[in-house]
N, C-alpha and C positions, 0 to 999 in steps of 0.2 A: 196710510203708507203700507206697501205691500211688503213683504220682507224684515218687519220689526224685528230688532231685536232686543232694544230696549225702552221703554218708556218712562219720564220722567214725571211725576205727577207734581204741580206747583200752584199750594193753593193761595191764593189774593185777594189780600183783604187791606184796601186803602195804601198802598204799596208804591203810588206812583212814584215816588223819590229814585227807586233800589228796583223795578221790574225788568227797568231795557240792559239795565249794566248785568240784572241775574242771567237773564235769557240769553244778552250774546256772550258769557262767558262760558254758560253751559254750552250754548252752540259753537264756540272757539273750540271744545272738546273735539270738535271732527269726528267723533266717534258715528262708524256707518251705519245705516237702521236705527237711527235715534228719533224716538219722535217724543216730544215738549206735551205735557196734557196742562194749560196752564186753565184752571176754576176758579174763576171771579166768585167770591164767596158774597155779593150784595157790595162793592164797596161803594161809597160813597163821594169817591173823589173819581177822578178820571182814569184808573188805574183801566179799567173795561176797556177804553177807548184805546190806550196806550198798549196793551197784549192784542187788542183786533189790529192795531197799528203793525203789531209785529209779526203778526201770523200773513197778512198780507206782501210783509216783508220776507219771513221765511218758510219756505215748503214745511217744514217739519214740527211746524208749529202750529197745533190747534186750542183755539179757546174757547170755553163755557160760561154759558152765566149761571147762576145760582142765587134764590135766598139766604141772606145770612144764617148762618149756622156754625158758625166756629169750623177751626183748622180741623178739627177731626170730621165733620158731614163733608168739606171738602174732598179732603183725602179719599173719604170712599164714593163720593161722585166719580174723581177721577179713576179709582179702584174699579168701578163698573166702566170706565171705557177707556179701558189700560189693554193692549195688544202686546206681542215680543214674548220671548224668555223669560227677560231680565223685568225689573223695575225697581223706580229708585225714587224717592221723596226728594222733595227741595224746597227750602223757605224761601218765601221772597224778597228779602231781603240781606240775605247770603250770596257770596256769589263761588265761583268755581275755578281754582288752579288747573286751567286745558288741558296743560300734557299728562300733569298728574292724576287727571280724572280718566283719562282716555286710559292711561294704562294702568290704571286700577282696571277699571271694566274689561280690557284686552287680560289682566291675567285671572281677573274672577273666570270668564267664559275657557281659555286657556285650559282651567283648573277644575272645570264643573263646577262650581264650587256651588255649594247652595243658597250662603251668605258670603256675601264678601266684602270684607270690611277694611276702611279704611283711615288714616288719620285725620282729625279735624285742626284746627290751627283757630286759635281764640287773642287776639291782640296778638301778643307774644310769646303765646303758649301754645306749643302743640302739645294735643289730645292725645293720647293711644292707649294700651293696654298692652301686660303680659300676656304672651299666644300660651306658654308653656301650663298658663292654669286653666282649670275648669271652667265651663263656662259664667258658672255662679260665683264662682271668687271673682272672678272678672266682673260682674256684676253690683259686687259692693265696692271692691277696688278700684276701680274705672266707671265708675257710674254715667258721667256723661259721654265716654265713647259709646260703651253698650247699648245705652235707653236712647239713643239720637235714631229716632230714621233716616237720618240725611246722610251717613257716611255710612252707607249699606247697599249695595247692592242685593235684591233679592230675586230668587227664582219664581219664576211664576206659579209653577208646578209644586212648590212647596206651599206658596199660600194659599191656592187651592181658593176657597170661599171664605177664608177670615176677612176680618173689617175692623176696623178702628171702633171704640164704645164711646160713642157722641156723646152721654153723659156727661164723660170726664174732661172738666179743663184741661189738667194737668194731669202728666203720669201716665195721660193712653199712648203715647210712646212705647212708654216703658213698657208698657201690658201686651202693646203689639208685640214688639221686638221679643219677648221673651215666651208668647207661642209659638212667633216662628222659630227660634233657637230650639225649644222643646222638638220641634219637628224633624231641625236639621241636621243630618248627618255630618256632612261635610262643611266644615266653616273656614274659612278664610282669612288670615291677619295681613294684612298689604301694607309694610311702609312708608307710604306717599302720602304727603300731604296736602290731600287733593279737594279739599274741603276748607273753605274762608266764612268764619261766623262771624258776623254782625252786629254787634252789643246794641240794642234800642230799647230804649229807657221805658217805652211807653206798651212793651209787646202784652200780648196775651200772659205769658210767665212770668212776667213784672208787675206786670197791673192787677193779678187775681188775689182775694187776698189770704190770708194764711187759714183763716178757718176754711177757707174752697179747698185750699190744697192741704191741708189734711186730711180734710174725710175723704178727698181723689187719692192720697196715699193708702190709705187705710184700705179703701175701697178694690184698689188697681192690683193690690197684696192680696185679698183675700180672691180676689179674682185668678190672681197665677196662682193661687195654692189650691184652686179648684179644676182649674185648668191640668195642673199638675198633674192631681190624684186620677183626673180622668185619664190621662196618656198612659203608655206604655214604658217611660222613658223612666230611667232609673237613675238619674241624675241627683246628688245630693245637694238642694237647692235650700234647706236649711236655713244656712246662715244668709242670706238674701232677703227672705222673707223675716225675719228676726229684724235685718236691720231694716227694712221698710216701714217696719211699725214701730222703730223708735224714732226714726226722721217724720213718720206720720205726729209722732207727740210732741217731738224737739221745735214740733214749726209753731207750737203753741208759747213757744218761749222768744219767738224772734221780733214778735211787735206789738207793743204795747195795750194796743185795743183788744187785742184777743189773748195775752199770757193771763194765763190762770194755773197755777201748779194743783188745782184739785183735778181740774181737765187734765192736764197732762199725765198725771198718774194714774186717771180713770182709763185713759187709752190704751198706755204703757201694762194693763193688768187687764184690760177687755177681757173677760172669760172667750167670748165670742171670737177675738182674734184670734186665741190661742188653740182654738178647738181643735184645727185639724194638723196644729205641732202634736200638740197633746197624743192624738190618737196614732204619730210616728214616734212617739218613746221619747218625747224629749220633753217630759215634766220636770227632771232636773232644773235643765237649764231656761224652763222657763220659770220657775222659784227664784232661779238667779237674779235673772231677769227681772223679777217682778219686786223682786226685794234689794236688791243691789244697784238701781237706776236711780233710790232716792233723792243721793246726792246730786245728781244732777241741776236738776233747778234750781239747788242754793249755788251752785256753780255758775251758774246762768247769772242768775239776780247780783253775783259779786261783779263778774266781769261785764255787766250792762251799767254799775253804778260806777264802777272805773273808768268805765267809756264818758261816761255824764259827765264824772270830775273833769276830764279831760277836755270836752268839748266846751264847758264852761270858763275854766282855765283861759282856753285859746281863747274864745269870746272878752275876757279883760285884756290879754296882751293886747290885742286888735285894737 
C-alpha cells in the first residue's frame, strides 16, 4: 500500500478461534494508511487459511507464512516487511476498542510523538501508568503497561534496525520496549483504553515454565543494563534492573518443581549480575540487597503452606 502510515505487525500461531474477531476490530479502527502484516508462525490448525481468508477480504491486509519460531522470529519477520512511520504489535488473540485505537494513533502522529502509549484493559482492570514519573519508575510501577508491545505505538525512525532476541521466551518484550524508551525523546501517555487483553490459559507466558523464565529475566536485565551503558542516555534506570533480578529469583519460589531457596539466593547474590550495578556506585545497596532479601523465602514457604491448609480444608467441606 502506497502511503502507509502505520503498520501493524500480528504474529499467528494456531489462533483460529480469536484471528477474524483480531483483524476486523483492528480494521473497525478506520485508521487511513493502515496496513495488518499478519505472520503465520507454522501453525498447525487452520489459522493460514483463515488470515488468506481475510486478506482476500480486505485490501489492507497481507499474510506470511513462516516456520515455527516463537512470537519473537515472528515479530521480526513482520519487522522486515513493516512500511509507514508508525508500527504497532498485536496478539492474536486480543482484540481492539476502534475508536479508542484510532485516536490514540490520531493524537501519537498529532504529537510526533516517538512512543505512544496507551491503556490496556484486562477483564476488569484497566492497565496504565503514572506519565508524571520517570521512565524507569514507571517500569517497576507499571510493569505490564510498560514491557507490553501491544499498547504502543512506535516510530519507525526510532527503531531504526533493532529486533526482538529470539532466544528469549519471555521478557523480549520488555528488552524491546526498553531500547526503544532509551532512544526516545518524546513519549506519550494517551488515556484510552484502546487495548482488550485476552486471558488464555494455554499461551506461550502460561505454559513456559519458571526455570525458562528466570534465566529470560535474568538474561533480558543484564541485556538493558548493557544496552544501557552503551547509550548516551543518562536516565537513572537503577532500581528497574534491581527489581528484575529479584523477580528473576522470586520465580524460583512460585512452583514447586523448581523452588529451591539455595537457587534463589544464588541468583539474588550472582556476583555477575551485580557487576555492572557495582561499577555505577551502588555496592551499598547491593549488600542490602544481598543480605536483607533472606527473609523472603521463609515468607514464601509460610504463605504457600497456608494456601495448602486452605485448599485442603475446602477439599473436606466439599
Amino acid at each position: 500500500m502506497s502511503n502507509c502510515r502505520l503498520s501493524v505487525i500480528v504474529p499467528v500461531y494456531n489462533a483460529s478461534l480469536y484471528i477474524e474477531e483480531c483483524v476486523t476490530s483492528i480494521i473497525n479502527s478506520e485508521i487511513v494508511g493502515m496496513v495488518i502484516i499478519l505472520v503465520d508462525d507454522g501453525s498447525t490448525d487452520d489459522s493460514y487459511e483463515k488470515c488468506c481468508r481475510l486478506a482476500r477480504e480486505y485490501e489492507c491486509v497481507e499474510v506470511y507464512h513462516k516456520d515455527n519460531g516463537g512470537s519473537a522470529s515472528a515479530r521480526n519477520y513482520g519487522l522486515l516487511r513493516a512500511k509507514g512511520e508508525y508500527l504497532a504489535f498485536f496478539d492474536s488473540d486480543d482484540i481492539a476498542s476502534p475508536e479508542a485505537y484510532r485516536k490514540s494513533f490520531d493524537e501519537t502522529i498529532n504529537n510526533n510523538y516517538d512512543v505512544g502509549c496507551f491503556n490496556m484493559v484486562i477483564g476488569q482492570e484497566t492497565i496504565t501508568c503514572n506519565p508524571n514519573h520517570n521512565v524507569w519508575e514507571q517500569f517497576v510501577e507499571s510493569p505490564i503497561f510498560m514491557h507490553s508491545l501491544c499498547n504502543k505505538f512506535f516510530k519507525r525512525s526510532v527503531i531504526g534496525n533493532l529486533s526482538m532476541d529470539e532466544d528469549l521466551i519471555v521478557c523480549e518484550d520488555m528488552l524491546f520496549c526498553a531500547k526503544i524508551f532509551v532512544l526516545s525523546k518524546n513519549i506519550g501517555y494517551i488515556p484510552n483504553n484502546a487495548y482488550l487483553y485476552r486471558m488464555v490459559s494455554d499461551s506461550v507466558t502460561h505454559a513456559t515454565d519458571c526455570y525458562k523464565k528466570s534465566n529470560d529475566d535474568m538474561e533480558s536485565a543484564r541485556r538493558i543494563c548493557l544496552y544501557y551503558e552503551n547509550s548516551d542516555n543518562d536516565v537513572d534506570f537503577q532500581r528497574f534492573i534491581d527489581y528484575r533480578y529479584q523477580i528473576a529469583a522470586l520465580r524460583f519460589l512460585l512452583e514447586p518443581e523448581v523452588f529451591c531457596i539455595s537457587e534463589y539466593k544464588k541468583r539474588i547474590r550472582d556476583k555477575n549480575a551485580y557487576r555492572l550495578l557495582e561499577k555505577r556506585t551502588h555496592r551499598i545497596l547491593c549488600l542490602c540487597v544481598n543480605h536483607g532479601i533472606g527473609l523472603i523465602p521463609h515468607i514464601y514457604i509460610f504463605l504457600k503452606r497456608l494456601k495448602q491448609i486452605k485448599l485442603t480444608r475446602n477439599e473436606y467441606v466439599e
